[in-house]
N, C-alpha and C positions, 0 to 999 in steps of 0.2 A: 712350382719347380722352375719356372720359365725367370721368375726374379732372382732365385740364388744365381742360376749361370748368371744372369745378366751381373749380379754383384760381384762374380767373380772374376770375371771379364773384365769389369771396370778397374778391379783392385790388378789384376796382372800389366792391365795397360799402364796407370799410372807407375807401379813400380819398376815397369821395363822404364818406361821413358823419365825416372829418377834416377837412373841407373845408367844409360846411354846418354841421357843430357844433365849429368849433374853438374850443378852449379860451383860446386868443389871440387878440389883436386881430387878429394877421396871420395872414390865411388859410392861406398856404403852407405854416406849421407846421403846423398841421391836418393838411391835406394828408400833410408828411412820414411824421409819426406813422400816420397812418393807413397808409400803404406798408408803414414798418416794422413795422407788427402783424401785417400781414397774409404778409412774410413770414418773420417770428419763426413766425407758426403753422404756416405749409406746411414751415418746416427740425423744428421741434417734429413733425410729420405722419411726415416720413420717416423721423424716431429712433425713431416707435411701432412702424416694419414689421417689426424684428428681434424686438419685446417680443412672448412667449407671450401668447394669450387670457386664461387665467387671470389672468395674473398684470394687465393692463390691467384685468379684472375689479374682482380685488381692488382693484387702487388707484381706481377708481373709486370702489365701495363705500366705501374704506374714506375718500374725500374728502368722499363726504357725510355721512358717518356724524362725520366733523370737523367741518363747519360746523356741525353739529344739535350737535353738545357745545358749542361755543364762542356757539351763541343762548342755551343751556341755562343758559353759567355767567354769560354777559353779562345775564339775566335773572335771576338770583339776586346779581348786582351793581348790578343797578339802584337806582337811588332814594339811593346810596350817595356822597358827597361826596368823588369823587375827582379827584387834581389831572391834568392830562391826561387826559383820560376820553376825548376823541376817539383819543386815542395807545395808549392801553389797551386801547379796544377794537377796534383793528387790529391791536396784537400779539396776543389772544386769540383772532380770526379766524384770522391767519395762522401760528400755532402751531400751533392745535391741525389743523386743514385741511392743514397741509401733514406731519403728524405721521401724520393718515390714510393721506394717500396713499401712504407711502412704506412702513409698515407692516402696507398693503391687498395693496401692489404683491408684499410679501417674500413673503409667506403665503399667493399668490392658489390654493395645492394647495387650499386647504381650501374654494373655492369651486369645485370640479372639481364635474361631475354627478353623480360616480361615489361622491363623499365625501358627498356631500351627502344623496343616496337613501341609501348605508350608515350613515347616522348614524342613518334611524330604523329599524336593523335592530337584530339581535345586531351590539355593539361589540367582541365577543372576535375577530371576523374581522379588523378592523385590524391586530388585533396579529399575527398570520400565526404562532400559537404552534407552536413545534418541541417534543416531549416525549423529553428524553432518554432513552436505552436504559443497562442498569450496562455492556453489552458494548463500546458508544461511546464512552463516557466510558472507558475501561480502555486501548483500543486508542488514543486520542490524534489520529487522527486530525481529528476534529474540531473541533480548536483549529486546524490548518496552514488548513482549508477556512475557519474562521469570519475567520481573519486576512489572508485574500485578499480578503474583502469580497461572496463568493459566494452567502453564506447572510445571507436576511435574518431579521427578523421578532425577537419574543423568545423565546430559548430555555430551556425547561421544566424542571428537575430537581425529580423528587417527594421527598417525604421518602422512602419505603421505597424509592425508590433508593438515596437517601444512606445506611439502614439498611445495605441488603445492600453497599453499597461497606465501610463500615465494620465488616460483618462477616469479608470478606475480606482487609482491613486486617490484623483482628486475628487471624488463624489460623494456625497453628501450622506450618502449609507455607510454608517459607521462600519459594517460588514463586509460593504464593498470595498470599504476606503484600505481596511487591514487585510485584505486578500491582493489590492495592486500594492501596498508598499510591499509584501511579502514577495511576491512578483521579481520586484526591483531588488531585494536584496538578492534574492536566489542568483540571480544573471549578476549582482557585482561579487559576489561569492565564488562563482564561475569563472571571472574575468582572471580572478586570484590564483588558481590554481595554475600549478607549473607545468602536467602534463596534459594541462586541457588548451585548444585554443578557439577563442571567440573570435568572431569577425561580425563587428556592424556590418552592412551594407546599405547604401543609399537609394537602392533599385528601387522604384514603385511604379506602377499601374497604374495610370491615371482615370483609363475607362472602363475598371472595374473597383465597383464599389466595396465588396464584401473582400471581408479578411481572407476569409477560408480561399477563395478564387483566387486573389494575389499569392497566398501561400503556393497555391497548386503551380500556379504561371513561375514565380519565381525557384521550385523544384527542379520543375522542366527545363528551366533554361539553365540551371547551375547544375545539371546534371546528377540531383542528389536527392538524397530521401526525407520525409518530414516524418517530424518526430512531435507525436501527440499522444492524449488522451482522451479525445473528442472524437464518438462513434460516429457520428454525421460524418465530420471530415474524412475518417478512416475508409467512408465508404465512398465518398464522394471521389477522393485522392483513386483510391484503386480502381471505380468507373476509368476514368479519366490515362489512366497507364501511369500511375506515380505510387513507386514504393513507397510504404509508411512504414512506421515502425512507432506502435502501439506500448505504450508505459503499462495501460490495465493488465496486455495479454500477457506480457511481459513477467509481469507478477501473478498471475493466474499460473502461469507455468511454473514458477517457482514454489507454488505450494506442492505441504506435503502431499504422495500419494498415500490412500489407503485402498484399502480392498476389500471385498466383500467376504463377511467374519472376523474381520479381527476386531480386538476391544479397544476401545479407548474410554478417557474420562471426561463428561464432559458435565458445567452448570447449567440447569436448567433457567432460564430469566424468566419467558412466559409463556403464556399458553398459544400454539398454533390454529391453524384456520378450522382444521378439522376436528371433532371430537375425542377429546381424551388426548391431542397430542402435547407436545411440550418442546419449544426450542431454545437452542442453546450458541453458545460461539466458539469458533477456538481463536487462539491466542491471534492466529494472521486474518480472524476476520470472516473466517467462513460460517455461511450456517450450518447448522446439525437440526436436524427434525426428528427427534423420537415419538416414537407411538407408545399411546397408553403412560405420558409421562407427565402427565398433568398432573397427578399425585405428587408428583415429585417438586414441585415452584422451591424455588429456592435453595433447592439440595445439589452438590455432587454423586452424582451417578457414574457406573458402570456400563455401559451400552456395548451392542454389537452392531457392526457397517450391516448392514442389508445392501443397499446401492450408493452412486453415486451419481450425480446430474450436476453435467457440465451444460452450462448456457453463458451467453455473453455476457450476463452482467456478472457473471462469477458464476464458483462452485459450490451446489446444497450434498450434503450428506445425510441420506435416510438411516435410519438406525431404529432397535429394538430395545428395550427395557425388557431382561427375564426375570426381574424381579418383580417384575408387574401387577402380577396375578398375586403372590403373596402377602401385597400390598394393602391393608382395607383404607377403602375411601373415606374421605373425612366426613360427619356427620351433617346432613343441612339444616337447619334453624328454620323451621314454618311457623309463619304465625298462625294461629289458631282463630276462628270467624269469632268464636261466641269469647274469647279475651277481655273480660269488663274494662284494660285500658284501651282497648279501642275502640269500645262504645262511649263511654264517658267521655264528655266533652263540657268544657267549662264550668264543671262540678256538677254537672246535668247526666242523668241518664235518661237515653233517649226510648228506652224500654219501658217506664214507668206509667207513661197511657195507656199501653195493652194490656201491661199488668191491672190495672185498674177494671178496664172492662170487664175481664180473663173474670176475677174477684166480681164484679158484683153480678155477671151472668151465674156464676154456679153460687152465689148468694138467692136470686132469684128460680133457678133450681132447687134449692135446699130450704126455701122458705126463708129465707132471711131476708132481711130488711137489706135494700143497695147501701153501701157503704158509702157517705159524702165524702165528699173532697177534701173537707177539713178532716178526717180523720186519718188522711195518712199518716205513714210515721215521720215524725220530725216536722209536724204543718203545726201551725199555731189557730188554736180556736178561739172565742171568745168566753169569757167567763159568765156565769149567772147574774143574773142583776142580784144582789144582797140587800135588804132593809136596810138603810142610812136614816142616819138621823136628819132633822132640819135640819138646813145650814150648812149639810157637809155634801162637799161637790167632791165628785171623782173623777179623774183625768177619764176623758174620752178615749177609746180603744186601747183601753187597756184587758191584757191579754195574758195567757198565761197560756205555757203546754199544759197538751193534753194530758202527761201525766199526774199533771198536779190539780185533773178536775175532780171535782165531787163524787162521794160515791153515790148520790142519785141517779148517775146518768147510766144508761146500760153500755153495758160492753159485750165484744163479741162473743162470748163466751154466756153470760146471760140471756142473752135473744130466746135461742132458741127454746129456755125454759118457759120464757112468759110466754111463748106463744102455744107450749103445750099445756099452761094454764086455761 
């Protein structure tokens, strides 16, 4: 209510005083003019409601801070024999005045409270300095997060970073050697980007040896946070009273959450540490441990969350297979003791002595004659001598199977009749 009178106020002032001081013989213009000033100003009024403080600030500032330039150069013009000199010094006015404001208005951050007290601080805070880690810079992440726009401030690389990058460059482990040149690129990839800014620095420590401790020494003194992926450090840094700022946790939080019951799909790869379990990954990396899913190797499954366990090195997901039970297990393959291929060895059966004994004890039971060694089956006996004429020689052991011997000799099957003869 308190701004319409005030608008009205303004609008009766100016057209009384269009009206008592016009410019023209005829009153009326006066008048006009006056109305239209007054509501050029109130339309002027409602364009300022959207403009930030600041930044009203600044063009203010920076409008007086133009007319005091344009007295300053209008009096070092003075006394000067120029032709329009009224016309001069209206475009001098309104150059330089309107060059304030607009350039007070762009920049009014720097008239914030907050800039303004920190300007007579330590200036290294503005800069909000990141100190690279060699494990950060290796691992690459770093460049996906700085070209999302996530990370501000300027980011740090010391030299004896750059050293130890380049000595892993150069070493003789083909593994090692593509993990520093990777290194090396990630940080010139960096240097490239237009909303990121790098800054070498030539600071080093001379009476501490170790990376990690120069890292921490040079945080401290640049007033700024390290940025790694190396748990040692993370922990060292925070002992010590130096912010870190963690890539692993970083990404740990950015996975998804689930909850306990809901389903998801997940493949099974291998078998877990416990009995009957089965684990699996998802797509960012995490484990899944199902129970009773070891039937499952190599299949997409169904599952349900049971829990979830957060630890430092990451997040595992317990889960349930209900198809579990419905499931029959696959059949196991035993070998068998008494398997003749796994007695038989080098065309020998290693059973064929006992059998033999076995045979001629219940021969000797049964009244039979023991059964020699040459009659087993497949052995070769020797043949009968046969009546040969003079002069006819016969090869020396010569042999013939036993099925091909005479029928004088007894077989088993005959024994036992001769001897009831």
């Amino acid at each position: 209510m308190w701004l319409v009178l005030v608008r009205v106020l303004v609008l009766v002032l100016l057209a009384h005083s269009g009206w008592v001081y016009a410019p023209f013989p005829e009153r009326w213009i006066g008048l006009v003019l006056g109305i239209l000033a007054a509501l050029g100003l109130m339309a002027l009024e409602r364009k300022l409601r959207g403009v930030p403080g600041h930044n009203m600030v600044g063009a203010l500032i920076g409008g007086v801070v133009g007319l005091f330039g344009a007295r300053m150069v209008w009096g070092a013009l003075d006394g000067l024999d120029i032709i329009g000199e009224h016309f001069v010094h209206a475009l001098v006015v309104v150059f330089l005045g309107y060059m304030g404001v607009v350039i007070g208005a762009s920049k009014g951050e720097w008239f914030e409270p907050a800039r303004i007290i920190a300007a007579f601080r330590d200036s290294s805070r503005l800069h909000q300095y990141k100190v690279l880690d060699t494990s950060v810079i290796i691992d690459g992440r770093i460049a996906d997060i700085c070209e999302t726009g996530f990370l501000e401030g300027t980011l740090v690389a010391p030299q004896f970073v750059l050293r130890e990058l380049q000595q892993v460059a150069d070493s003789s482990d083909s593994l090692k050697r593509n993990r520093g040149r990777r290194g090396l690129d990630i940080l010139q990839k960096m240097q490239k980007m237009t909303n990121v800014a790098v800054q070498i620095v030539e600071t080093d420590f001379p009476d501490i040896r170790e990376v990690d401790l120069k890292l921490i020494e040079l945080a401290r003194k640049l007033g700024g946070k390290i940025v790694t992926n190396d748990f040692n450090l993370n922990k060292v840094a925070q002992l010590r009273g130096v912010p870190v700022l963690n890539i692993n946790e970083l990404a740990n939080s950015l996975k998804p959450v689930v909850l306990p019951g809901e389903l998801m799909k997940v493949f099974v790869i291998k078998e877990g540490k416990e009995q009957g379990q089965g684990v699996g990954y998802l797509d960012d990396g995490t484990m899944v441990v199902v129970d009773q899913a070891k039937k499952a190797l190599g299949r997409t499954i169904e599952v349900s969350v049971t829990s979830v366990l957060q630890t430092t090195a990451g997040k595992m997901i317990f889960c349930r297979w209900p198809e579990a039970a419905s499931v029959p297990e696959e059949p196991r393959r035993e070998s068998r003791v008494g398997d003749r291929r796994d007695l038989v060895r080098n065309g020998r059966d290693p059973r064929v002595p006992e059998r033999r004994e076995t045979e001629r004890r219940d021969g000797e039971r049964g009244g039979l004659a023991p059964i020699p060694p040459s009659a087993t089956p497949g052995s070769m006996v020797a043949a009968p001598a046969e009546p040969r004429s003079a002069g006819e020689i016969r090869p020396i052991g010569d042999v013939r199977p036993i099925d091909a011997a005479p029928a004088s000799l007894p077989s088993l099957v005959d024994r036992p009749a001769a001897k009831a003869e």
